[in-house]
C-alpha positions in Angstrom: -4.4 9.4 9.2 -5.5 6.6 6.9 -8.5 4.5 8.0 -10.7 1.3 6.9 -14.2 1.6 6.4 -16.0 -1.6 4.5 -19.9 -1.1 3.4 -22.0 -4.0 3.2 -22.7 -4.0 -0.3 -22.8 -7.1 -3.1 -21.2 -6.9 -6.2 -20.5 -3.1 -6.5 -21.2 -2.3 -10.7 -19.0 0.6 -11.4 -22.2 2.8 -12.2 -22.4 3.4 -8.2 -19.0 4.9 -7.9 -19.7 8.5 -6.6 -19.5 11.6 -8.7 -16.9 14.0 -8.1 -17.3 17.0 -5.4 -16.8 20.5 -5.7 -13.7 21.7 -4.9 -13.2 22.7 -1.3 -16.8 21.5 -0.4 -15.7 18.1 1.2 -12.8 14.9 1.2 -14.8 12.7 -1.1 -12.6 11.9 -4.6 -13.6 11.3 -7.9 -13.7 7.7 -8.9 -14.7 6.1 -12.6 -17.9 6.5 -14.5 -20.1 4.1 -15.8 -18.5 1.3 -18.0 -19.8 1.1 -21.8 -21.7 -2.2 -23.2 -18.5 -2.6 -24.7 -15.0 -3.4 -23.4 -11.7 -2.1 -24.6 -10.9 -5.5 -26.3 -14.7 -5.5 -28.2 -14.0 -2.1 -29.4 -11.2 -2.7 -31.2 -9.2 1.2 -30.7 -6.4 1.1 -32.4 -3.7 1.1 -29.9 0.1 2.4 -29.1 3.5 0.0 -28.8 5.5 0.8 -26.4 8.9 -1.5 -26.0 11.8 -0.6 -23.6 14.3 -3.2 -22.6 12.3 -4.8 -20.2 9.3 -4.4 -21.2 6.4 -4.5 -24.2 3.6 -2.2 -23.4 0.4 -1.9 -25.2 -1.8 1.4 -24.6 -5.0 1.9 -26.2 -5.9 5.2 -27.3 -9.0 4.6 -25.5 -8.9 6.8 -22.4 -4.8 5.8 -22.7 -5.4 2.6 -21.1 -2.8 0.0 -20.1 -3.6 -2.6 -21.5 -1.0 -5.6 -22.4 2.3 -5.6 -20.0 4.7 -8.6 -21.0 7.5 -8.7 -19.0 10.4 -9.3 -21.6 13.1 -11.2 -19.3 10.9 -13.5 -17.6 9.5 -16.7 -19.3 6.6 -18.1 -17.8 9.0 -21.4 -17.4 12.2 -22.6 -18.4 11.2 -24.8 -21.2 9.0 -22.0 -22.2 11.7 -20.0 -23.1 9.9 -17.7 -25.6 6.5 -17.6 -23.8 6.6 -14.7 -21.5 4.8 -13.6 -18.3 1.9 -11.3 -19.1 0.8 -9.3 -16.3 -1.8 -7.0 -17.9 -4.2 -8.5 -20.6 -7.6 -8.1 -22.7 -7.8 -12.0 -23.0 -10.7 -13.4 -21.6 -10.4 -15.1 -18.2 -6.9 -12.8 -17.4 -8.1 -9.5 -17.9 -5.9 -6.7 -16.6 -5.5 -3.2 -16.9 -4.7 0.4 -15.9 -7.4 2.6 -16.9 -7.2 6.5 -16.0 -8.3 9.5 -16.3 -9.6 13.0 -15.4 -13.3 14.1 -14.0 -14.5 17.6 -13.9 -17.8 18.8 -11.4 -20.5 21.2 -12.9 -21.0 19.4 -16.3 -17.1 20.8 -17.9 -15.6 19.0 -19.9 -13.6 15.9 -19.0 -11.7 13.0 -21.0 -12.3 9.4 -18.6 -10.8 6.3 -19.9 -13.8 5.7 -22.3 -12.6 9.1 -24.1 -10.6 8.7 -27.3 -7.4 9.9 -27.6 -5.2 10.8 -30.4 -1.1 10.3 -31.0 1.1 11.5 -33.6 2.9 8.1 -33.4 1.8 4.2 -33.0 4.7 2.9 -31.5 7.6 3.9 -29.6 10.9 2.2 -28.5 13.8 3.1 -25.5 16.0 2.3 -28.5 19.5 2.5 -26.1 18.0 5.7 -24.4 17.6 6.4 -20.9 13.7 7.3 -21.0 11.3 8.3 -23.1 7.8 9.8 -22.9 4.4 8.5 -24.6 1.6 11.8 -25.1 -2.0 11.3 -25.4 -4.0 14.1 -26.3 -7.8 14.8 -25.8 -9.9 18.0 -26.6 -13.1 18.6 -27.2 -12.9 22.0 -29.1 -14.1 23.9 -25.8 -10.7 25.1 -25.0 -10.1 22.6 -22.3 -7.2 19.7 -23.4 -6.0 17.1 -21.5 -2.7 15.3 -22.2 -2.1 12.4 -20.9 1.6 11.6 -20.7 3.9 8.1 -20.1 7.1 8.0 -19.1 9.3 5.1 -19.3 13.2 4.0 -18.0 15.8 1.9 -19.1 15.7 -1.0 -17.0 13.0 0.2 -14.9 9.6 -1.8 -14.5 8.8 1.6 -12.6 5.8 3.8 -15.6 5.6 7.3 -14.4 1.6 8.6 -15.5 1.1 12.4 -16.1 -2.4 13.9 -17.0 -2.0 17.6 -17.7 -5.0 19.7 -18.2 -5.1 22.7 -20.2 -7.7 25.7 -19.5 -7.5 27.6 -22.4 -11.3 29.0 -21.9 -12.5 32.1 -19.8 -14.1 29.9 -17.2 -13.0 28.5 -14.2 -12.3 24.7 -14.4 -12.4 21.7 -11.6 -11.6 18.2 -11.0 -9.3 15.6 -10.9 -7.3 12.6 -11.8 -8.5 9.0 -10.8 -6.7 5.4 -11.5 -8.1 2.3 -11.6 -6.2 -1.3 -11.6 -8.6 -3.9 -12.8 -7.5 -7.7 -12.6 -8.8 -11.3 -12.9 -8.5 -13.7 -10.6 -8.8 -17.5 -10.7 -9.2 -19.8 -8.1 -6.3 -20.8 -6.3 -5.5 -24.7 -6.6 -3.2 -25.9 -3.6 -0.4 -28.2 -4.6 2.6 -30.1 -2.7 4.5 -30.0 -5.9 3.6 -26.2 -6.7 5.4 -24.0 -4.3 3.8 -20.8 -6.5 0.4 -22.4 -5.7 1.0 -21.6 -1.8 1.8 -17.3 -2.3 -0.6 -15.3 -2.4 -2.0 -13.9 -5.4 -4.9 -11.3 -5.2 -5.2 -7.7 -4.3 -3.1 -5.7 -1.5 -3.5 -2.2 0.2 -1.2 0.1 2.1 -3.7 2.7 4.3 -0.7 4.7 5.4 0.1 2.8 8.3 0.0 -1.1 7.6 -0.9 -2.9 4.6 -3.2 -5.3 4.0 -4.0 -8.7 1.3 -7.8 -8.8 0.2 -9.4 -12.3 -0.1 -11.8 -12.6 -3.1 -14.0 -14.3 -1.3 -14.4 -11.8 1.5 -14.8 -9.0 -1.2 -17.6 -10.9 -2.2 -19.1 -11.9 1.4 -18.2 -7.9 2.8 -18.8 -5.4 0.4 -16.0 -3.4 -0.8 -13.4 -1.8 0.9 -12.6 2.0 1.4 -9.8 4.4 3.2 -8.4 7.6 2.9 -4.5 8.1 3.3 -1.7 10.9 2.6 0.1 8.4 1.6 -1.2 4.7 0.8 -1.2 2.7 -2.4 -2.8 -0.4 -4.0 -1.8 -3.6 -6.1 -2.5 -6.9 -7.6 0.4 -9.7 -6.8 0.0 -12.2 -9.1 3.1 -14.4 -7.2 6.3 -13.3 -7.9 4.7 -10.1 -9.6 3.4 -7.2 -8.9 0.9 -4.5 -10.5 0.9 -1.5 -8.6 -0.5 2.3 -8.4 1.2 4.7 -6.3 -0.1 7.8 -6.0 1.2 11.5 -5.2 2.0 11.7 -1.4 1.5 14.0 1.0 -2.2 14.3 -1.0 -5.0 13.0 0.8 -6.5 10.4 -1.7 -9.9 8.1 -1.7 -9.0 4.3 -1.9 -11.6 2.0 -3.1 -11.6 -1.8 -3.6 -14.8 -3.8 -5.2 -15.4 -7.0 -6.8 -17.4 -6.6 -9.9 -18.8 -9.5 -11.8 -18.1 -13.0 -10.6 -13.7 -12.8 -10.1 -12.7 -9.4 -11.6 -11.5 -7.0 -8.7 -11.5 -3.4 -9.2 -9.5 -1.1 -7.6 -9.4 2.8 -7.3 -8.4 6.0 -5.9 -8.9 9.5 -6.7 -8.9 12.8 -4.8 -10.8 16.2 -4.2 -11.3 18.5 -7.1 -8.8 21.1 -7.8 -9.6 24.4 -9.6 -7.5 25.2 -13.2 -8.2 29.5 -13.6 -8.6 30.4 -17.0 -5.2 30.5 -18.9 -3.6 27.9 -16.7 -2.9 24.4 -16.5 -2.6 21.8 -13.7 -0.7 18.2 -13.8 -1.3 15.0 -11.7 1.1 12.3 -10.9 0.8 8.9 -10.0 3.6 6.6 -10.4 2.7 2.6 -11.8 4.5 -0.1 -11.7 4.4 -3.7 -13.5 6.6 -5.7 -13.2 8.7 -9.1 -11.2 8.8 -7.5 -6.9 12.7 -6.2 -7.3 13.1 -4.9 -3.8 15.3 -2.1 -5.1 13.0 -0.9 -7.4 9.7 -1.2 -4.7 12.2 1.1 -2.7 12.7 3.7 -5.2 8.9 4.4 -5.4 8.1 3.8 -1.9 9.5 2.1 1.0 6.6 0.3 1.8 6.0 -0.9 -1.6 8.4 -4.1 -0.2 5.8 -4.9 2.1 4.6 -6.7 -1.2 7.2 -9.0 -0.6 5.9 -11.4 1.8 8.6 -14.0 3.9 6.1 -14.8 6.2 6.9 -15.6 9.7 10.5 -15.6 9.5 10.6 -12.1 8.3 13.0 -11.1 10.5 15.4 -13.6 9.7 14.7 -13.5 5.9 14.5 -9.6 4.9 18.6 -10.3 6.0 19.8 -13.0 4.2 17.9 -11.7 1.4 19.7 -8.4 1.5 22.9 -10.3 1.9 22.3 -12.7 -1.1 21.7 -9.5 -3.4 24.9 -7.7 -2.2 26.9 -11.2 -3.4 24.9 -11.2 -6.1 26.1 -7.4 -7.4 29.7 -8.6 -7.0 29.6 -12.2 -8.7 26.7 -11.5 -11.0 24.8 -15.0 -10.9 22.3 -16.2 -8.4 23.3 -19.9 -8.2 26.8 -18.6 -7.0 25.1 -15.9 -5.2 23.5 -19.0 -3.1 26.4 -20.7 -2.9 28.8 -18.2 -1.5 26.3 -17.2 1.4 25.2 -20.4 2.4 29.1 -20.5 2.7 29.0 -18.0 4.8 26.4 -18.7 7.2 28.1 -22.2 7.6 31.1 -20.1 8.5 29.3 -17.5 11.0 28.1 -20.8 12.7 30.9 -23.1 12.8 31.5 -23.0 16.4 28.0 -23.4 17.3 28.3 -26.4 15.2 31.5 -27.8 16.1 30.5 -27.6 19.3 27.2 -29.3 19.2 28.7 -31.6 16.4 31.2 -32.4 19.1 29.3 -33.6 21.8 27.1 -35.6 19.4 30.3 -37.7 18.1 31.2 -38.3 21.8 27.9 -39.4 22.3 27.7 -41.7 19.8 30.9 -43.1 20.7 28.9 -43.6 23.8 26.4 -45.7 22.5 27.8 -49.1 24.2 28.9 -47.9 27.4 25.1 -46.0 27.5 23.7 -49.6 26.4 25.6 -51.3 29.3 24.3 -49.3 31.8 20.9 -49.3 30.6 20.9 -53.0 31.0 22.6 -53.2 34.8 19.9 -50.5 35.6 17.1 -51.8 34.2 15.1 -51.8 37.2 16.3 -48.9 38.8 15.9 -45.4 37.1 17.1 -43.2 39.5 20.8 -45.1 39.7 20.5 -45.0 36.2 20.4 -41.7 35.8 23.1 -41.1 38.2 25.2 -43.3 36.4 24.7 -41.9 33.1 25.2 -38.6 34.5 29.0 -39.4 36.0 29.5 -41.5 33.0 28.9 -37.4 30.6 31.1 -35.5 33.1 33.9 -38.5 33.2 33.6 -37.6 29.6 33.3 -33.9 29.0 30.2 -34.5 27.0 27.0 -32.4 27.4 23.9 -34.6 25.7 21.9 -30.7 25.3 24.6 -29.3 22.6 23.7 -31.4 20.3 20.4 -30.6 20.1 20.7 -26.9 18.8 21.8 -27.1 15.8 18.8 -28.8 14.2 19.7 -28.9 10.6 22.7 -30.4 11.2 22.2 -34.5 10.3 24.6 -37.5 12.0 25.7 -39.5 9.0 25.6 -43.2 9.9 23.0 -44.0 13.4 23.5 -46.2 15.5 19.7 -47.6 15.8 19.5 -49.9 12.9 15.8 -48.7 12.0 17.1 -44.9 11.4 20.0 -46.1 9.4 17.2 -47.4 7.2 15.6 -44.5 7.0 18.5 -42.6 6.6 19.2 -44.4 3.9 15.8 -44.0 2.3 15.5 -40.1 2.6 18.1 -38.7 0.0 15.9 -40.7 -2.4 12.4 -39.5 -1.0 14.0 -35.6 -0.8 15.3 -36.2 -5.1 11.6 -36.9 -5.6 10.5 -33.8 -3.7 13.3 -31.1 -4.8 12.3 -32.1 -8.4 9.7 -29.8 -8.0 10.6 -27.5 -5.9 12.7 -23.8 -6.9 16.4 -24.8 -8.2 17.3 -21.9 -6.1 16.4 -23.9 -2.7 17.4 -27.2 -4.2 20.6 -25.3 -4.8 20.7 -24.5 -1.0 19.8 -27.4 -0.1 22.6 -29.4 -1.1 25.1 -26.7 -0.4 24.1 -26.8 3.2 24.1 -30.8 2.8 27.9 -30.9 1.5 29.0 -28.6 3.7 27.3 -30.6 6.8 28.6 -33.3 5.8 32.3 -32.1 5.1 32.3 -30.8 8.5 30.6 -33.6 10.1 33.3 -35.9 9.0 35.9 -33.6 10.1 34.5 -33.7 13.5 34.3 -37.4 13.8 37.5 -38.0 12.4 39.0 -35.5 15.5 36.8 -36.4 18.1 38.3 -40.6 16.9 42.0 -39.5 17.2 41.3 -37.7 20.7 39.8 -41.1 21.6 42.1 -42.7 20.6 45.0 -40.6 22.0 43.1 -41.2 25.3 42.8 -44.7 25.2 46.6 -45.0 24.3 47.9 -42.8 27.2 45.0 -44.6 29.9 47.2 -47.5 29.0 50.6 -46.5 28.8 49.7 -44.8 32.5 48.6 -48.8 33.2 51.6 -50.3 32.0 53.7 -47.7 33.8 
């Protein structure tokens, strides 16, 4: 059972993270040691490429950090074609990395993410394969070596992390793995014409039960955050992205979350130490992720990892059309169709709710004189007006509430001369505000427009004929 617990600390440097426990002697986990003077990107450790097909990974051979991520199929806009979204960086101002690595109790030996590591190879690429794996190796001529390994899919922003250790000494060794995402973040500047300005970007939790988005500023104001969970995880969304570290379930782990310095946010986990006997070997596994928040891929790691995914209050209504749009899109291919075809569709699953309601508001436009009329004999009587007006809806089949239910659905031409103005005014304000919004709602947007209007006209060119029809056979029964 995974549980919060926040301690009212300021600033946490990581030189307070606890040490590691014995194994068996207690729950608590080993978390990182204390950071050098120096960072990664001041020392200058000559570093490994990595490049699949959807990604360009940089790992330095440093402790076998993560430290550059560019996401090869995303630009950062469209007329930035050939700039790319970065989601893990040593530039200043957007640092972000993946550090690991393993900590031993009683003073053995242990390689962290300051250690150096070595690699028969500077740079590796997927090169049409369907994975490959990065090694890392670290000894200190004890008889203890720890191999740190990557593994990496074709079309998968999914990084599988495996640290091995080796006991190849006649004592008994302990510890464990810890991971540690690290990320700058900015303040957030709120803008009507930036819809990415309004989602969240910061870091989340899952404690096993519900999950959780971590303001800076309470960080800052609370102290850090801690839980244990069988089977929890934590990331950094940076909008439509996500860095994530997922950790072996059904393995109770320590999560820890702690600003340090003014905006960086660190997060970590690690667990109890495990004992290696002499001659054998032990392997941890945590799974990472970097990359744009592909449902299918959260899924494949862990359910809840699509809890990153956040449609706010409509959730209900959203996590549907959202798995409808993407099983269009694996038949067709393109997302503009994609958008197309279901708005389509719901237009379709709603067409008798609309026709009905569309209905009703034709025959109450139609109304409009007759209504007038009687407004003016009854000026000074309300309750024969109502009456009146209430004879006058059943002489004519119309009910004045269906109209109302449909909300999107927009009368072309009013009769009040004022909202005819301002009808005529609001495609022109909306041009001005879609040009900023996401081509994928403008897209929907004027879908759904056409299509209301196609079958607004339709509607008002029957409900015309039927009155018209009407009118002719009232008189001909006149005549007759």
């Amino acid at each position: 059972m995974g549980f919060f617990r926040t301690h009212g600390l300021d600033n946490v440097p990581d030189a307070s993270l606890p040490e590691i426990s014995d194994p068996g002697t207690s729950s608590t986990a080993p978390l990182a040691p204390e950071e050098p003077a120096q960072s990664i990107a001041e020392q200058q450790a000559p570093v490994i490429r990595v490049t699949t097909d959807v990604l360009d990974i940089e790992i330095s051979t440093q402790g076998g950090t993560l430290q550059k991520a560019v996401l090869l199929r995303y630009p950062v806009a469209k007329d930035q074609p050939d700039t790319l979204v970065e989601l893990l960086s040593t530039r200043p101002g957007e640092t972000g990395l993946i550090e690991s690595g393993v900590r031993a109790t009683g003073g053995a030996a242990e390689a962290t993410h300051l250690a150096m590591f070595s690699s028969s190879r500077a740079s590796y690429e997927l090169d049409g394969r369907d994975e490959i794996v990065v090694p890392l190796t670290w000894s200190d001529g004890s008889g203890i070596v720890i191999e740190k390994r990557y593994r990496f899919r074709k079309g998968s922003y999914a990084i599988g992390l495996e640290q091995q250790v080796k006991n190849g000494t006649e004592t008994l060794w302990s510890g464990a793995e810890y991971v540690r995402l690290k990320r700058h973040f900015k303040g957030q500047e709120r803008s009507m014409f930036d819809v990415d300005s309004y989602s969240f970007a910061g870091p989340i939790i899952y404690n096993g039960e519900k999950s959780d988005k971590l303001k800076h500023d309470d960080l800052v104001e609370d102290g850090r955050v801690e839980f244990y969970a069988k089977q929890g995880w934590f990331g950094s969304i940076q909008h439509h992205f996500l860095s994530a570290v997922v950790p072996q379930p059904g393995i109770e782990h320590r999560y820890e979350v702690a600003v340090v310095g003014d905006v960086s946010v660190s997060s970590t986990i690690g667990r109890s130490a495990e004992a290696v006997a002499p001659g054998s070997s032990k392997t941890f596994e945590t799974t990472l992720f970097v990359g744009p928040k592909l449902q299918s891929q959260l899924e494949e790691i862990d359910k809840t990892l699509k809890l990153t995914v956040d449609y706010g209050w409509l959730t209900i209504i959203s996590q549907p059309l959202f798995w409808l749009l993407s099983k269009v899109h694996t038949f067709v291919g393109n997302w503009g169709v994609s958008i197309i075809l279901v708005t389509l569709l719901i237009k379709l699953a709603f067409y008798k709710l609309t026709e009905s309601s569309g209905r009703s508001m034709a025959k109450m436009r139609n109304l409009q004189p007759r209504m007038k009329a009687l407004q003016d004999r009854y000026k000074d009587d309300r309750q024969a007006l109502s009456q009146a007006m209430m004879e006058l809806y059943k002489r004519e089949k119309v009910n004045p509430a269906a109209g109302c239910l449909p909300i999107l659905i927009q009368m072309p031409a009013p009769a009040d001369p004022v909202q005819a103005k301002v009808m005529q005014i609001m495609p022109v304000m909306f041009t001005v505000f879609f040009a900023f919004f996401p081509s994928g709602l403008v897209l929907y947007w004027v879908t759904n427009t056409l299509l209301s209007i196609a079958q607004q006209w339709k509607i008002n060119t029957v409900v015309e004929a039927e009155a018209k029809a009407q009118k002719s056979s009232k008189k001909k029964k006149k005549d007759d």
